[in-house]
C-alpha positions as CSV (number, residue, x, y, z in Angstrom):
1,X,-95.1,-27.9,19.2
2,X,-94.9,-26.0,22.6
3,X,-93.2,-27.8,25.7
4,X,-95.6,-28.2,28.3
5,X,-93.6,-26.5,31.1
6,X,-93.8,-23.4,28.6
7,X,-97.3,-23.7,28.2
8,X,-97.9,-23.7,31.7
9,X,-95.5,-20.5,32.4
10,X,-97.6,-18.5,29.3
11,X,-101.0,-19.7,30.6
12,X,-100.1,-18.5,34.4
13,X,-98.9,-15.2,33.1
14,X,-102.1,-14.2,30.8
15,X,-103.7,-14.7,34.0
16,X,-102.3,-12.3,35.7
17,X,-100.9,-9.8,32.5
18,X,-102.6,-8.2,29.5
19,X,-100.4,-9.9,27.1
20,X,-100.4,-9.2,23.2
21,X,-97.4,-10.8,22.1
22,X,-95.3,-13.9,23.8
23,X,-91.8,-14.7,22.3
24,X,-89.7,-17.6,23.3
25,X,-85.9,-17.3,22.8
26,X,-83.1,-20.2,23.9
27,X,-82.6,-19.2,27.0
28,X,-85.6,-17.0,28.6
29,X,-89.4,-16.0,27.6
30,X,-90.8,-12.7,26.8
31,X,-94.2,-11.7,27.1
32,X,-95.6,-8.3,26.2
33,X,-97.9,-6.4,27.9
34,X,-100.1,-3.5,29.3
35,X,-101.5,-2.4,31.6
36,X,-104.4,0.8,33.4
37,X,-103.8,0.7,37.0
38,X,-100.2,0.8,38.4
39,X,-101.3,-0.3,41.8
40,X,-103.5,-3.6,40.2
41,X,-100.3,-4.3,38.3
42,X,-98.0,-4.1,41.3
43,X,-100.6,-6.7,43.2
44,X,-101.0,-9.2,40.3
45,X,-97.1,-8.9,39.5
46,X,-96.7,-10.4,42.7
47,X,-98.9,-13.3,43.0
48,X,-97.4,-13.9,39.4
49,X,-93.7,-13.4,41.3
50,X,-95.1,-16.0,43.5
51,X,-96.5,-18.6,41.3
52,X,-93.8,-18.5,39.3
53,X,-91.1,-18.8,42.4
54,X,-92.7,-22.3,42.9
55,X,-91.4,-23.2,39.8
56,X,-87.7,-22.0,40.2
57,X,-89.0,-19.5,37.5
58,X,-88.0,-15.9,37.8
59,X,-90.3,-12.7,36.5
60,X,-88.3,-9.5,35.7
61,X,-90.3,-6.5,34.0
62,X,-88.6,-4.1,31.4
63,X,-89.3,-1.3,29.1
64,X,-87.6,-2.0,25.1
65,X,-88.1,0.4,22.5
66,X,-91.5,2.2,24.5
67,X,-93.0,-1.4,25.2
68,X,-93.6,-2.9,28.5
69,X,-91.6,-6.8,28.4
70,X,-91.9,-9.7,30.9
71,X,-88.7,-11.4,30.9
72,X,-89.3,-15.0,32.8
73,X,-86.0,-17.0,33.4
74,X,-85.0,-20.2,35.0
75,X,-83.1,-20.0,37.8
76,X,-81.0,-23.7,38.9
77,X,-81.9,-24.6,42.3
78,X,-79.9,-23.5,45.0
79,X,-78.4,-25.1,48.4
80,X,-78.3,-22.6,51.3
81,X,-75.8,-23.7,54.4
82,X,-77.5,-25.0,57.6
83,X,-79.2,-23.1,60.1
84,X,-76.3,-24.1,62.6
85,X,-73.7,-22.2,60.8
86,X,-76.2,-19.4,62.1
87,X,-76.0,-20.6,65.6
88,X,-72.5,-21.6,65.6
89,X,-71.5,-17.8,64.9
90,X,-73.4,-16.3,67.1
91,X,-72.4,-18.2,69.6
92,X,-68.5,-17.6,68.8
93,X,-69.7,-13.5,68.1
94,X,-71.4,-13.5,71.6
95,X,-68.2,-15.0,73.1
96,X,-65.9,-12.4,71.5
97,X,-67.9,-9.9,72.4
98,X,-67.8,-10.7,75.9
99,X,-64.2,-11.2,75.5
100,X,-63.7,-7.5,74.3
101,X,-66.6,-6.5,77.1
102,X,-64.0,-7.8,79.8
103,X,-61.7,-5.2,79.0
104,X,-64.2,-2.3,79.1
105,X,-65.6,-3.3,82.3
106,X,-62.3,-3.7,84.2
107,X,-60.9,-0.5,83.0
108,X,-64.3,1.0,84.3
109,X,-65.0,-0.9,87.1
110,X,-61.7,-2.2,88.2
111,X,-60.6,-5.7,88.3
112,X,-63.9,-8.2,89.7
113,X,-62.6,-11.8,89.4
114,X,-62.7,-13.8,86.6
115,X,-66.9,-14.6,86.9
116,X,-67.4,-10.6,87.7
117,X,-65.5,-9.6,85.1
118,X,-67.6,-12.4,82.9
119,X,-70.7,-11.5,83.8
120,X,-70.0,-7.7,84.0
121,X,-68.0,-7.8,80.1
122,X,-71.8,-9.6,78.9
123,X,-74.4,-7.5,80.7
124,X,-72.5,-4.1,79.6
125,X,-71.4,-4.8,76.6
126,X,-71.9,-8.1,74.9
127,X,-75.5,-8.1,75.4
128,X,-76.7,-4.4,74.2
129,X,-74.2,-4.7,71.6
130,X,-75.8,-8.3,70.2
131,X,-79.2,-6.6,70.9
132,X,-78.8,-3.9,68.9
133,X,-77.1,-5.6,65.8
134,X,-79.5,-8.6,66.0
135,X,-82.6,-6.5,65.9
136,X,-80.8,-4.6,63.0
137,X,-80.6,-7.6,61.3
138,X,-84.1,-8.8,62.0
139,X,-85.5,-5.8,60.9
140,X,-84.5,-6.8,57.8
141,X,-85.3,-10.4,58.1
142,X,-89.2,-9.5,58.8
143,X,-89.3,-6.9,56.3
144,X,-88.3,-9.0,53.9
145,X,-90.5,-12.0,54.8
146,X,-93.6,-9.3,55.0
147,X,-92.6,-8.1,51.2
148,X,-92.3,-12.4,50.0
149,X,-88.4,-12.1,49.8
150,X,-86.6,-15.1,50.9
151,X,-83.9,-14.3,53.4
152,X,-81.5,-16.1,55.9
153,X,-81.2,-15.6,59.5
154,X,-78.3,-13.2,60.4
155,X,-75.1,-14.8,60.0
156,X,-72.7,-12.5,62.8
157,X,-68.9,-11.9,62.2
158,X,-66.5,-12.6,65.3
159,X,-63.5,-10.8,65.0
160,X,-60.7,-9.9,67.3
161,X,-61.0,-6.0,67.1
162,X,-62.4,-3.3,69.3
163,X,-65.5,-4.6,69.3
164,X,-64.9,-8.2,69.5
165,X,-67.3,-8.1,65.6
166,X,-67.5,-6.7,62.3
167,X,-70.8,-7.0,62.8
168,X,-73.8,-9.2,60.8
169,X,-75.9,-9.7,57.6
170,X,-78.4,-11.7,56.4
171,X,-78.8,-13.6,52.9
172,X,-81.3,-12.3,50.7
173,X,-81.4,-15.2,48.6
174,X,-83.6,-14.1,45.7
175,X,-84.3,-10.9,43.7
176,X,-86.0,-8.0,45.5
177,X,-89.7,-7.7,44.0
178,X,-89.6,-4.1,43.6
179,X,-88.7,-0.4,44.7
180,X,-91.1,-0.3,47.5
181,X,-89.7,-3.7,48.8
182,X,-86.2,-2.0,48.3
183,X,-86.9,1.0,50.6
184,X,-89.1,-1.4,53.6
185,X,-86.0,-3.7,53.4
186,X,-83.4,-1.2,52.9
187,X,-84.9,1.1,55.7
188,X,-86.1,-1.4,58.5
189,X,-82.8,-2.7,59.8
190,X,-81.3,0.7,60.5
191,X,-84.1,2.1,61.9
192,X,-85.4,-1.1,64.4
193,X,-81.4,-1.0,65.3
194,X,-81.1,3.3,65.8
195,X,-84.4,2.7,67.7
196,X,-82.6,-0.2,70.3
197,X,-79.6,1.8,70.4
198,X,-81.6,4.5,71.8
199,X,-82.7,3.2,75.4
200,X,-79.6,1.5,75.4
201,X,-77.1,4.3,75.4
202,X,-79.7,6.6,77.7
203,X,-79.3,3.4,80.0
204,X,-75.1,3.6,79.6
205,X,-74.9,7.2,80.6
206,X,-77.2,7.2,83.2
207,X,-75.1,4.3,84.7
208,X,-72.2,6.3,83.9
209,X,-73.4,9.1,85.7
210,X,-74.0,6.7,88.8
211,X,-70.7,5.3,88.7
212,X,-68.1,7.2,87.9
213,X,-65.1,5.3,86.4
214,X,-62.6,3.5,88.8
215,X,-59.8,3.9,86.6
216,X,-56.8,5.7,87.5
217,X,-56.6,8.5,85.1
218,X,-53.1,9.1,85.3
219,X,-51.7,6.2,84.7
220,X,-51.8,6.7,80.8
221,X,-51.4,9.9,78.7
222,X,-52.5,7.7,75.7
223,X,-56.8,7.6,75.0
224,X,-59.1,6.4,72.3
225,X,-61.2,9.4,71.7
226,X,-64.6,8.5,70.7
227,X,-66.3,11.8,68.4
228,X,-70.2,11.3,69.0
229,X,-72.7,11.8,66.1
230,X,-75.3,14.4,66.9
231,X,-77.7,11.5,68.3
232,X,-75.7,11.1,71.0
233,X,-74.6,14.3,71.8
234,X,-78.7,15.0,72.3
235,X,-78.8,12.2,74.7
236,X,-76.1,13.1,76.3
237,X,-77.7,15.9,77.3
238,X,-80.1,14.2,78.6
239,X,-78.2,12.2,81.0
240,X,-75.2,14.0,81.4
241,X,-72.7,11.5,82.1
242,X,-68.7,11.0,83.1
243,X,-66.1,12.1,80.6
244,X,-65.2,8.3,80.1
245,X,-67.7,6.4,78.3
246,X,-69.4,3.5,80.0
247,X,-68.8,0.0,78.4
248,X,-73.2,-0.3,77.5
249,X,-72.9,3.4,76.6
250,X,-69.8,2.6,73.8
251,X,-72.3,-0.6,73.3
252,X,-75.0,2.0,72.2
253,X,-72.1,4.1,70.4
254,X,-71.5,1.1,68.4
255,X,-75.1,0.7,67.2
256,X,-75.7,4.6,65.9
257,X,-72.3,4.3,64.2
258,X,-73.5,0.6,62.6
259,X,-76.8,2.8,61.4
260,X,-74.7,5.3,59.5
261,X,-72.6,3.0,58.1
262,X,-75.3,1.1,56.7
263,X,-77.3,4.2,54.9
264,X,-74.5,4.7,53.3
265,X,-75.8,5.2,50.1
266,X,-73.2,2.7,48.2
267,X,-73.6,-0.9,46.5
268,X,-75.9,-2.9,48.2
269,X,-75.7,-1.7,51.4
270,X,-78.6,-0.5,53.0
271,X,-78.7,3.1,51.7
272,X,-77.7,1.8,48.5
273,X,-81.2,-0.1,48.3
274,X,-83.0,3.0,49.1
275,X,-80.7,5.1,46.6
276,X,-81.3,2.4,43.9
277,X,-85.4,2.8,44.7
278,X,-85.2,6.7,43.7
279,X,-82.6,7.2,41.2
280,X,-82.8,3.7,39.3
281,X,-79.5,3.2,37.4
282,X,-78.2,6.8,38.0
283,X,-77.5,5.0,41.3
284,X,-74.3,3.7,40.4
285,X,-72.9,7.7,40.2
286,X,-74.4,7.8,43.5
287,X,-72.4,5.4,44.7
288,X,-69.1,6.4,42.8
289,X,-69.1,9.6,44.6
290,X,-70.0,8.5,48.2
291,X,-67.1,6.0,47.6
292,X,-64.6,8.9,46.5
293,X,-66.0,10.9,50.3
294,X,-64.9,7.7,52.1
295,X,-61.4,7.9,50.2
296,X,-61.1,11.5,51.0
297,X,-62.1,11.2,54.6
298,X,-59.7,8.4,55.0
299,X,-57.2,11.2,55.2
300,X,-58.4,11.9,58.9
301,X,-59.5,8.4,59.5
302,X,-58.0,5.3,57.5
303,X,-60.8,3.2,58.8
304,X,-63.0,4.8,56.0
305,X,-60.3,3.5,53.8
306,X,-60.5,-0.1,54.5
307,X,-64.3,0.4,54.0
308,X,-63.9,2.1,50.8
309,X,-62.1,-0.7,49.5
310,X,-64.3,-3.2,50.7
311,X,-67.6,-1.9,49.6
312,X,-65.5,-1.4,46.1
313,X,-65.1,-5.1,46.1
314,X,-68.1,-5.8,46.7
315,X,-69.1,-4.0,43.9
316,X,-70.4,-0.2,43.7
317,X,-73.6,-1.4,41.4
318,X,-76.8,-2.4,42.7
319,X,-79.3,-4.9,41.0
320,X,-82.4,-3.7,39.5
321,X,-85.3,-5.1,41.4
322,X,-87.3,-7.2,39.0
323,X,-90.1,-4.8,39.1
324,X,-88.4,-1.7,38.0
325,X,-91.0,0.6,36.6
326,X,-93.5,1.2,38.6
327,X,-93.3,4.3,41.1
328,X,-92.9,4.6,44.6
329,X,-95.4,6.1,46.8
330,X,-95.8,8.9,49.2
331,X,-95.2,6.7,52.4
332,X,-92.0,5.2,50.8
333,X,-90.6,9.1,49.5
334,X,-91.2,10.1,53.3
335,X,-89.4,6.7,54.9
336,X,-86.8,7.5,52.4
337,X,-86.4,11.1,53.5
338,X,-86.3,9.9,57.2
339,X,-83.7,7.4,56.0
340,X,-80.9,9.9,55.0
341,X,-81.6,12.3,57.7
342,X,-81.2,9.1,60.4
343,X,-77.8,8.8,58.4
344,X,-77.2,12.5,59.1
345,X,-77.8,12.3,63.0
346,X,-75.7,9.3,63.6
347,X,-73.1,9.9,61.1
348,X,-69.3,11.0,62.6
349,X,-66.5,12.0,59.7
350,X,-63.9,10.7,62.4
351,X,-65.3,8.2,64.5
352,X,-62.3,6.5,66.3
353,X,-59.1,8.7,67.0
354,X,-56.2,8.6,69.4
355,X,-54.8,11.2,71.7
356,X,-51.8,11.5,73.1
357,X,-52.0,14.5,75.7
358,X,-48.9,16.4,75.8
359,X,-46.6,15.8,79.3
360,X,-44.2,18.2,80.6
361,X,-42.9,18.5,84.1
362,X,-40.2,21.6,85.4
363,X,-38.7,20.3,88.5
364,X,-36.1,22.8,90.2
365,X,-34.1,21.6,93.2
366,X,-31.6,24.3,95.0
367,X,-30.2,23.6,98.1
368,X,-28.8,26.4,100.5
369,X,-25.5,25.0,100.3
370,X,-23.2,22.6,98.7
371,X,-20.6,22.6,101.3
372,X,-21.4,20.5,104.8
373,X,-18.9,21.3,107.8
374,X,-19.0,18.4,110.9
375,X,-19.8,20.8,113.9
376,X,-20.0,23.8,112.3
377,X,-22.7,23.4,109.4
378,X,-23.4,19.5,109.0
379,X,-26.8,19.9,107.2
380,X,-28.4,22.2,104.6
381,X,-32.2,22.4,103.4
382,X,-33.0,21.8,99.7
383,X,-35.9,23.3,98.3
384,X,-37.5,21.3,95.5
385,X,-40.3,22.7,93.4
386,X,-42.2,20.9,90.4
387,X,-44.4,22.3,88.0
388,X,-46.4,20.5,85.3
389,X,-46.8,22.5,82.1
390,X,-48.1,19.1,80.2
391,X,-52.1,18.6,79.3
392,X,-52.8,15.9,82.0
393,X,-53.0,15.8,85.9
394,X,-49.7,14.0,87.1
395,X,-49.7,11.6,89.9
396,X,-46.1,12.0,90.6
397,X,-43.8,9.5,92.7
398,X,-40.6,11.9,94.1
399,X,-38.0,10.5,95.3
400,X,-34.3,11.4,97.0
401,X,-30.9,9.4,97.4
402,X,-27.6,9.8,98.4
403,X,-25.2,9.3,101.5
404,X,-26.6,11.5,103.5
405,X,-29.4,11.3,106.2
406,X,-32.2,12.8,104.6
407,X,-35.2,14.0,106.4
408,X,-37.5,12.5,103.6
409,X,-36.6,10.2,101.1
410,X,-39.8,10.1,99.2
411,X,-43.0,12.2,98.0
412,X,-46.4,11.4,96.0
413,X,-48.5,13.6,95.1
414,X,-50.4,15.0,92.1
415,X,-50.7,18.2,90.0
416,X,-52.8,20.0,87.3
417,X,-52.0,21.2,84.4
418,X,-50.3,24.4,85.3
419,X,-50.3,23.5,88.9
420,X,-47.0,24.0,91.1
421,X,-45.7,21.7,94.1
422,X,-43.2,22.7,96.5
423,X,-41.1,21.4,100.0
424,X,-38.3,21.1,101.2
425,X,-36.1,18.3,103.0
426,X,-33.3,18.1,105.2
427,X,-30.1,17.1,104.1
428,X,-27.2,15.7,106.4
429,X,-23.7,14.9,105.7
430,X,-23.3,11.5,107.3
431,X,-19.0,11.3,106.2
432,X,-16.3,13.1,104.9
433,X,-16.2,12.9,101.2
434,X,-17.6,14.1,97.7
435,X,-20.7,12.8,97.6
436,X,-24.2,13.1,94.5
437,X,-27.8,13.6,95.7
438,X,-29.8,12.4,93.3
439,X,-33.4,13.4,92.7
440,X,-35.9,11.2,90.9
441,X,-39.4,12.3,89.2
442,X,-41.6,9.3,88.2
443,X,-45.1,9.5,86.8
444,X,-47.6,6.9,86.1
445,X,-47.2,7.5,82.7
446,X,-43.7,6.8,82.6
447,X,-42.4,10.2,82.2
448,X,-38.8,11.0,84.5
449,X,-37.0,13.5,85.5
450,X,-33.4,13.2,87.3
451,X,-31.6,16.1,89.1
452,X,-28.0,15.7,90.5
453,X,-26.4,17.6,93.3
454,X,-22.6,17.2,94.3
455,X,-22.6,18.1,97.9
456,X,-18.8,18.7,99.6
457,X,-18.9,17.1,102.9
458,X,-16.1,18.0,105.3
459,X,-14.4,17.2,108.7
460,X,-11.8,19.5,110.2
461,X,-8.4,18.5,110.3
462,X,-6.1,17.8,112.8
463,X,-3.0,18.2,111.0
464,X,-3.6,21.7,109.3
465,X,-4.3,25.0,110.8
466,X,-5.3,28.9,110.4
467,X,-3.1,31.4,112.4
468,X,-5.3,33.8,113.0
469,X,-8.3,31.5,113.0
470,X,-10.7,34.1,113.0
471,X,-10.4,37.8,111.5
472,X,-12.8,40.6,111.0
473,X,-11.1,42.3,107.8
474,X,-11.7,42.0,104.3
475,X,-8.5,41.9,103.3
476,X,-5.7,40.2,105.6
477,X,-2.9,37.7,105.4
478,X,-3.3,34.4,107.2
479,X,-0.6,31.6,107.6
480,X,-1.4,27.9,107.0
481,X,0.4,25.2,108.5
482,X,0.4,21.7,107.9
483,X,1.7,19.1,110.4
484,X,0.6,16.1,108.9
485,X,2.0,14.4,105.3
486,X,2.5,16.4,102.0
487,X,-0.9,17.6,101.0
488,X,-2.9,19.5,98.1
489,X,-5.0,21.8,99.4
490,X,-7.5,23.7,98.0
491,X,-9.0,27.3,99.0
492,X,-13.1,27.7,99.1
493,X,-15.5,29.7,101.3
494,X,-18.6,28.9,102.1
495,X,-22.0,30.1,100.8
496,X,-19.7,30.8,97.8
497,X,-18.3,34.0,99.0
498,X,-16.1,36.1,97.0
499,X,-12.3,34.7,97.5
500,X,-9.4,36.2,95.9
501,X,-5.8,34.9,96.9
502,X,-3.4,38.1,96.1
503,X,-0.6,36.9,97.6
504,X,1.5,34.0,98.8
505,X,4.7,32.6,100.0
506,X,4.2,29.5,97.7
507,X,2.8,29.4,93.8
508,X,-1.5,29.1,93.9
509,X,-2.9,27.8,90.8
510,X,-6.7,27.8,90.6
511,X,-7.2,28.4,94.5
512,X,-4.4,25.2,95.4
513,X,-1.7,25.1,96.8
514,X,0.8,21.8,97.6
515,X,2.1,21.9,101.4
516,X,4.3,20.3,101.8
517,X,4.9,18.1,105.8
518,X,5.7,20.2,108.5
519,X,5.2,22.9,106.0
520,X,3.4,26.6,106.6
521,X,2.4,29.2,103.6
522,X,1.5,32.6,104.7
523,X,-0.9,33.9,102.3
524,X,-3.3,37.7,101.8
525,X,-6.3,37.0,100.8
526,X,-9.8,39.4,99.6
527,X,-13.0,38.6,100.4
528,X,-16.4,39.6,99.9
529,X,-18.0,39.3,103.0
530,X,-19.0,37.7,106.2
531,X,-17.8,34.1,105.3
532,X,-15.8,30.9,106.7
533,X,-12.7,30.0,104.4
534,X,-11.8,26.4,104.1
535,X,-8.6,25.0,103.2
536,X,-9.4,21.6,102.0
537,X,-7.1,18.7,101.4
538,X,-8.4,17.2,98.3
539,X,-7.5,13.4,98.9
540,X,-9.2,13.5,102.9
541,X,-11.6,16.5,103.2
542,X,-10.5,17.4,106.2
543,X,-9.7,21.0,106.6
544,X,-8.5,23.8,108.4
545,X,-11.4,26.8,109.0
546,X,-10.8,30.6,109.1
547,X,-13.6,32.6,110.4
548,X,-14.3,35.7,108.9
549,X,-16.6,38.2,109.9
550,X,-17.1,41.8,108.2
């Protein structure tokens, strides 16, 4: 004797099938059948998929051995989580996203207080972004209610990355009826999102273009490049729009890069639905090989990696829809089409990358003179010249120290790549002594330079003494006496002049002699030219002067 309940499942499916043979095995039915009119069959297939739904009962059509079979199979009832998980996300995603939007606007816009910056991270950011994923997701949701296909609401992701989400999905929570349903499903999410994103980024680079950024560009040489898909590189176009990308304009970004990842003909992703609607099981090679691009294209970007493995563990296969023989029609071949070349428009092989622009600054500081003489030549100019052979405009902080008085202590300014700045300063010796200058380069970016001068700065002496003081030969013999305590004293000229000592009443090793007190050396010295030669005591720098001029 039949059960009932299987009298009732044969008696609903004559009614809507030709059948000519029913079969019932332990765990599922089978009914064979024919049929004339594909499109008659596709309608009475799915008021039977309807019927039978009611009854937690579960049509799936299949060809064995040349015949048409109607496999109907019990499916347990199922508990689906609350509508406030739902909420609960979205509220957490919105929250992150406003979180993340913070940062974008304040880098644009500059610091606004904690309410601005609030307000300003949600309206540029948070809320396009949200827009644009939610009315993915709800593309899918309607398309899927129009085809009879029980779905969730979209179920967002929060996530503390660069986006503040990993975006959202929805819960297709029973078998997709057929091929046409896969491609309206598959298709209507990316395309009600590409189509938000649209307005959105036009409105992001025209507010771009009104508001320039109010960051200080040189204050990193680090930037997250973003490459544009063709999409937005026609809109940009457009509306052309400051280098930096304006937080609703990333928003907008975000959503043609979502659209591409999507139709990526893989699993059950999106594309994967529509790819599984035209090539039936030879999907799954499909999918192999769009998986083994991501892999290779992780070589430039590792993001694709991550992805790769994901959508591997999710599984590279894609469920027959239960209605698997029938054919799609011209409307769904041309949707399809559209489909693939949406993906090709808003795809980018390396979406995210970092730049670090190369910095190089040439600073040259010369002064006239390293030797400074009280009341003879007590100050010199040095001439300082930087030039930036790095990538990036410099704003540069310059800065001078020693113990001397110095005319200027300190320079900003800023220079191009391959631009040159130049000045000078005034140096002044302020005591005797050996004394370092030190020059300091500072950028934003934290790149330094340091330059060191040793500057000689000296008094004359009142204890030692030139006799002649003042000669106008180039070669001559002088006589140095010292009056004061034993002393080393050591032979220069100033400006560096040629000096040669060729004879002397006491031994000269390296240009020095020791005097001793009450002591004179008479010494014949060669010079080069027009010049002041200094005999310097090493310990005091005080010194006795000898004019020479040739």
């Amino acid at each position: 004797m039949i059960n009932p309940e299987i009298e009732e499942v044969n008696r609903i499916v004559r009614e809507h099938l030709n059948v000519y043979d029913f079969r019932i095995t332990p765990d599922h039915l089978e009914f064979y059948f024919t049929f004339d009119n594909e499109k008659v069959f596709e309608e009475n297939f799915e008021k039977l998929r309807i019927r039978l739904r009611d009854k937690n009962l579960i049509p799936v059509v299949k060809k064995a051995k040349g015949e048409l079979v109607l496999i109907v199979v019990k499916t347990p009832k199922r508990k689906f989580a609350s509508v406030w998980i739902n909420v609960i996300l979205l509220a957490v995603t919105v929250i992150s996203t406003i979180w993340v939007g913070m940062g974008y606007y304040t880098v644009y816009y500059g610091d606004s207080g904690l309410w601005g910056n609030i307000i300003g991270g949600f309206l540029y950011f948070s809320l396009p972004l949200m827009t644009i994923l939610g009315v993915h997701e709800m593309g899918h949701y309607f398309a899927a209610r129009r085809h009879n296909v029980r779905v969730s609401l979209p179920f967002f992701i929060p996530a503390p990355t660069i986006l503040g989400t990993l975006g959202a999905f929805i819960s297709v929570r029973e078998p997709i009826p057929d091929k046409k349903a896969l491609v309206d499903i598959g298709l209507a999410g990316p395309i009600a999102g590409f189509v938000v994103a649209l307005p959105i980024t036009l409105m992001g680079l025209f507010l771009g273009s009104v508001n320039p950024p109010a960051l200080d560009w040189e204050s990193t040489n680090q930037f997250l490049l973003l490459n544009v898909p063709l999409i937005y590189q026609a809109l940009s176009h457009l509306v052309p729009s400051s280098e930096f990308i304006h937080p609703m304009a990333m928003a907008g970004w975000v959503g043609f890069i979502v659209t591409a990842i999507n139709l990526f003909p893989i699993g059950q992703l999106d594309g994967g639905h529509v790819a599984r609607a035209i090539a039936g099981e030879n999907t799954k090679y499909v999918s192999y090989a769009f998986a083994a691009l991501l892999f290779f294209l992780g070589i430039w970007y590792q993001g694709w990696i991550f992805f790769a493995l994901l959508v591997v563990f999710l599984g590279l296969r894609h469920p027959p829809p239960l209605n698997d023989i029938t054919k799609l029609d011209n409307k769904r071949w041309a949707l399809a089409v559209a489909g693939f070349l949406l993906l090709a428009v808003t795809f980018v092989p390396v979406p995210i990358e970092v730049v670090q622009l190369h910095e190089e600054m040439v600073m040259d500081v010369s002064p006239e003179s390293t030797i400074l003489i009280e009341n003879l030549q007590n100050f010199t100019v040095l001439n300082i010249s930087v030039e930036n052979r790095g990538e990036m405009r410099e704003n540069v902080s310059l800065s001078i120290e020693g113990n001397f008085i110095i005319s200027n202590h300190s320079y900003s300014f800023s220079i191009d790549p391959g631009g040159k700045w130049k000045n000078t300063t005034k140096i002044e010796m302020r005591e005797a002594g050996k004394y370092n200058l030190w020059i300091n380069l500072s950028t934003k970016t934290g790149y330094r330079l340091s330059r060191n001068i040793t500057f000689l700065c000296i008094q004359k002496s009142s204890n030692l003494s030139f006799s002649p003081s003042e000669v106008n030969k180039y070669s001559f013999n002088a006589t140095l006496t010292n009056k004061g305590e034993n002393a080393t004293i050591r032979f220069i000229t100033l400006n560096d002049v040629f000096l040669s000592i060729t004879n002397s009443t006491l031994p000269v090793i390296n240009s020095t002699i020791s005097l001793g007190s009450n002591e004179s050396v008479t010494l014949h010295f060669v010079v080069g030219g027009k010049t002041v030669i200094i005999a310097m005591n090493i310990h005091t720098y005080q010194a006795a002067f000898l004019r020479v001029d040739v």
